[in-house]
C-alpha positions as CSV (number, residue, x, y, z in Angstrom):
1,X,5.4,-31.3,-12.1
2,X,6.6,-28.0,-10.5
3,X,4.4,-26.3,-8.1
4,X,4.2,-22.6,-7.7
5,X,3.4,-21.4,-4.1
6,X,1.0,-18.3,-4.3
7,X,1.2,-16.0,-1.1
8,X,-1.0,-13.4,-0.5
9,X,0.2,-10.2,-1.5
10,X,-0.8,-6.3,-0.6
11,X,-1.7,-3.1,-1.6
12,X,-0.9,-0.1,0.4
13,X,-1.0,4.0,0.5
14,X,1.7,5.6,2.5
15,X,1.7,9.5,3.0
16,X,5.3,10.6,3.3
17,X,5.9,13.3,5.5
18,X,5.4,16.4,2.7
19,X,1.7,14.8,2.1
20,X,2.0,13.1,-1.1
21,X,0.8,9.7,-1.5
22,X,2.7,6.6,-2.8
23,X,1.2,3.3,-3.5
24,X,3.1,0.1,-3.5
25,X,2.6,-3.6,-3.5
26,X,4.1,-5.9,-1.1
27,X,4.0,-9.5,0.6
28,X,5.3,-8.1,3.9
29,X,3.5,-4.7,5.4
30,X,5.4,-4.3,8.6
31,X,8.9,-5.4,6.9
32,X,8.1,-2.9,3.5
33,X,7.0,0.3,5.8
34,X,10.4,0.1,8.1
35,X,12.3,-0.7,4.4
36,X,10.9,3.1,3.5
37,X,11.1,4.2,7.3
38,X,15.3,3.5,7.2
39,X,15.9,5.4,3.5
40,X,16.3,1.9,1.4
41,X,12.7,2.2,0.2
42,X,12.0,3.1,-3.4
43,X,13.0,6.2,-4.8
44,X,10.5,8.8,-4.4
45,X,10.2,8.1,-0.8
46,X,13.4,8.1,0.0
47,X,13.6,12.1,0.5
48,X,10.3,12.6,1.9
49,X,10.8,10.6,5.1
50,X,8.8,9.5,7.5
51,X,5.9,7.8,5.5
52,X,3.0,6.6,7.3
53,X,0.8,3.7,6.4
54,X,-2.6,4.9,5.3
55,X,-4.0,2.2,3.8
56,X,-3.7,-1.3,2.9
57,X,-6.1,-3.7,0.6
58,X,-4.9,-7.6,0.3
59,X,-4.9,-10.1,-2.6
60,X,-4.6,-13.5,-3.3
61,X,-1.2,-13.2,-5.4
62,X,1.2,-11.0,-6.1
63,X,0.0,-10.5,-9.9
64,X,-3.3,-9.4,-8.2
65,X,-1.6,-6.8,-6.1
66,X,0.5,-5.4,-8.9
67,X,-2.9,-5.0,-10.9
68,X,-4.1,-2.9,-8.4
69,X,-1.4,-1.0,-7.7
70,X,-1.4,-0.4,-11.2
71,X,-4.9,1.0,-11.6
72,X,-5.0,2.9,-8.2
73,X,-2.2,4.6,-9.2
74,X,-3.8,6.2,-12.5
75,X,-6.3,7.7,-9.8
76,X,-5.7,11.5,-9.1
77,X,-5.2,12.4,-6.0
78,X,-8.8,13.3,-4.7
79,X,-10.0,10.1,-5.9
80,X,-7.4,7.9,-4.6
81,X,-8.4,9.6,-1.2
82,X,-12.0,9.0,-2.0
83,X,-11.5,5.4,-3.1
84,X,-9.5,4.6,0.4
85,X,-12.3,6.3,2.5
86,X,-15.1,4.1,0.6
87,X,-13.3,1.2,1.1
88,X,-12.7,1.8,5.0
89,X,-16.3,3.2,6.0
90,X,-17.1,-0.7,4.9
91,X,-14.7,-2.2,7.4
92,X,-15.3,-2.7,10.9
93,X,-14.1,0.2,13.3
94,X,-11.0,-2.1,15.0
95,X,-9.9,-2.7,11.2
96,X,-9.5,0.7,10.2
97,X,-6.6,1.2,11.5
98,X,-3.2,-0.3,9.7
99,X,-1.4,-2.5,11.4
């Protein structure tokens, strides 16, 4: 019997440094962010450098994340914005910032 180890996986908004948004999914934040910080990120971000972590939503699995990322990223703009907002005027004030 092989057991498959599930770790939780993310979510996460970056603005790059012209102001457009890219979502990703990711198991490792901190690691994924300098990735896109040193160039070796994916390819969009790659000439808009520096992105900044906006937002960041976590899930059991990485199939989970990837569903998200998914559907978030069929959002336009204004409601991606809008969805993020919503989600961190329900957190408490020392969560709303990423770590």
């Amino acid at each position: 019997m092989r057991f498959i180890m599930e770790t939780k996986a993310y979510m996460y908004v970056v603005q790059c440094a012209d102001g457009t948004l890219y979502t990703g999914y990711t198991t490792d934040i901190e690691r994924r962010i300098k990735t896109h910080n040193a160039g070796k990120g994916a390819k969009y971000t790659r000439p808009r450098l520096p992105v900044t972590l906006i937002y960041q939503e976590s899930f059991p699995d990485k199939r989970a994340a990837m569903s998200a990322e998914a559907l978030f990223k069929r959002k336009s703009r204004e409601e991606k914005l809008t969805y993020i907002k919503h989600q961190q005027s329900k957190l408490d004030p020392e969560q709303k910032t990423p770590r």
